[in-house]
C-alpha positions in Angstrom: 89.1 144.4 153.5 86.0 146.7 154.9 84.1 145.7 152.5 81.8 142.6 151.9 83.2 141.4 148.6 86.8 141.6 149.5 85.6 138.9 152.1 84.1 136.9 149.7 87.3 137.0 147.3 89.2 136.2 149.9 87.7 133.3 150.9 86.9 132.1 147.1 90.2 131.8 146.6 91.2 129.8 149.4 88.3 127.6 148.7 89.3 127.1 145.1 93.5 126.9 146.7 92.0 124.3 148.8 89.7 122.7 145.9 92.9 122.3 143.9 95.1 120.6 146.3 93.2 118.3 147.1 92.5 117.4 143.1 95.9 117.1 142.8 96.3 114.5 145.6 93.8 112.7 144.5 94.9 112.4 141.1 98.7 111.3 142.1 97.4 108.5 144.7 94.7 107.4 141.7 97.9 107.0 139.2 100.4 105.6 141.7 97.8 102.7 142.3 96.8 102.1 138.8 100.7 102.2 137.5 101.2 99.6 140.6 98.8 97.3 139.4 99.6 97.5 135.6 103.0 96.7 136.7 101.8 93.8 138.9 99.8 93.0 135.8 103.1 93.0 133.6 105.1 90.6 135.9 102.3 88.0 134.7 104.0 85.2 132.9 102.6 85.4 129.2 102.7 82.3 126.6 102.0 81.6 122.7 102.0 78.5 122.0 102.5 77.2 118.2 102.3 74.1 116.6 104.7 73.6 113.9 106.3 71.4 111.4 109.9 71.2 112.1 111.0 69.3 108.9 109.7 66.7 106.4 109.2 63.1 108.0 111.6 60.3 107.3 109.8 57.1 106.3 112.3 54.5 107.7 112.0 56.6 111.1 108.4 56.9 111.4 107.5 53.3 113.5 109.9 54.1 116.0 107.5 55.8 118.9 110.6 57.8 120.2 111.9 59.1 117.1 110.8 62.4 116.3 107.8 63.3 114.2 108.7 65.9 112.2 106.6 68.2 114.4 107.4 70.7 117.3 105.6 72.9 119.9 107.0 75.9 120.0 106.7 77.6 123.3 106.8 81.9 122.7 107.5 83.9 126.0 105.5 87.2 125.1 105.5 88.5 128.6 108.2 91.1 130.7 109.4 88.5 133.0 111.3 85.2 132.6 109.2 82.2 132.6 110.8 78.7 134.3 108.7 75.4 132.6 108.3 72.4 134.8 105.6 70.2 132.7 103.7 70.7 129.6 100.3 68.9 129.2 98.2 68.9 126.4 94.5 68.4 127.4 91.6 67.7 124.9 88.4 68.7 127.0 89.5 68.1 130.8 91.7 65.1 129.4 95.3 64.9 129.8 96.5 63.3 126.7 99.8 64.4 125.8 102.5 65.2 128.3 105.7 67.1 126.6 108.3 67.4 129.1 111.5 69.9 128.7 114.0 67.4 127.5 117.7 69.3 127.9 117.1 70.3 131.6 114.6 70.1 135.0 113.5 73.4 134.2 112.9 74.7 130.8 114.0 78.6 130.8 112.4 81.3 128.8 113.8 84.6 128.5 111.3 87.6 127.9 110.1 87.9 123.8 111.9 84.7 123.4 110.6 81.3 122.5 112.1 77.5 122.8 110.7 74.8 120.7 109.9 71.2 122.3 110.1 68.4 119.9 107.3 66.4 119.7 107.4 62.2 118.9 105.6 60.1 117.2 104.0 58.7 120.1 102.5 61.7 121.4 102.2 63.1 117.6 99.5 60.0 117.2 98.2 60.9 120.5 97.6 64.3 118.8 95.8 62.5 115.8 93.9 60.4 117.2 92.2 63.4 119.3 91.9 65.3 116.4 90.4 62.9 114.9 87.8 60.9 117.2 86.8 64.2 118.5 86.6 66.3 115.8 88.6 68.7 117.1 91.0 71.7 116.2 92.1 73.2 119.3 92.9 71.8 122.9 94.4 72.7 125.7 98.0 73.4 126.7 98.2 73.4 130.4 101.9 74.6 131.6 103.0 73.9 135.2 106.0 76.4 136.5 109.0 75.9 139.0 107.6 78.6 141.2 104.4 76.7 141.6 101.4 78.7 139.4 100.5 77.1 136.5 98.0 78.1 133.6 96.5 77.0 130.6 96.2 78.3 127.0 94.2 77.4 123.9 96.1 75.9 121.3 95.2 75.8 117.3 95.7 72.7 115.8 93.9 73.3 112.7 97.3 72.8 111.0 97.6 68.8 112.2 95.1 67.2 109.4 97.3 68.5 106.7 100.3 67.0 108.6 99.2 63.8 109.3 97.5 63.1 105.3 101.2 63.7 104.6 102.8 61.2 106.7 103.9 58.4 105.5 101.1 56.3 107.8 98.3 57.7 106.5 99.8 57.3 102.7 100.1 53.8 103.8 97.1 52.7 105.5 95.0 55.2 104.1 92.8 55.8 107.3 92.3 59.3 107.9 89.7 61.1 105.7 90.0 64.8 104.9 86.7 66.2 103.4 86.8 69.9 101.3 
């Protein structure tokens, strides 16, 4: 190692030795805290909401306002991590005007990729008409409160609810709802 470029190989190589380490470091800590957080991102509660028609109304049980509808809101769980209902509200631009509570226990329980369906009445199925309607509206609101205290709100489509109600037996009746092509 008399000689001027054995020097400078030697030190080139523990420069580049040196260089590589600390690349490596760098990228380990940079993917340890980005798979933290996409983790952190994945215990997120996640919710679909659909509204569906459960099954064909009956006309003899359609003036009773606690009698079902016909109608349903089906709740899907689409995240990693079990989701625990308190309240559902449905809200038409800041308005609360619907509230659907769990019915079979205080806290409605949602398994990961699983869904539960909340039945909805006619009382809060003509709250959901009358919305539609008088604010020409196809989408609202569904604002969810959980046990452990967050809460959230998702858009729901309800582009599906005109159809519905031309159908039922109170709009065949009274004829007051207009559906233009």
């Amino acid at each position: 190692m008399g000689n001027l470029t054995d020097w400078w190989m030697f030190w080139a190589t523990i420069i580049s030795g040196i260089t590589v380490a600390v690349a490596t470091f760098c990228a380990v800590v940079y993917t340890e805290k980005r798979t933290a957080k996409r983790f952190e991102k994945e215990k997120e509660p996640k919710l679909n909401f659909v509204f569906d028609r459960e099954f064909d109304f009956e006309p003899e049980d359609s003036g009773v306002e606690t009698n079902p509808s016909g109608c349903r809101l089906i709740c899907q769980n689409v995240g990693q991590v079990p989701v625990f209902i308190e309240n559902i509200v449905l809200q038409f631009k800041g308005d609360a005007i619907c509230p659907i509570c769990p019915a079979d226990d205080q806290y409605s329980a949602i398994k990961p990729f699983e869904s539960k369906c909340f039945p909805i009445n006619n009382e809060e199925f003509d709250c959901i008409c009358y919305h539609c309607k008088n604010q020409d509206s196809e989408e609202c609101v569904v604002s969810v409160s959980m046990a452990r205290g967050d809460s959230f709100e998702v858009r729901l489509d309800l582009f599906g609810v005109a159809g519905i109600y031309k159908s039922s037996p109170e709009a065949l009746e009274y004829k007051n709802f207009e559906v233009t092509p």
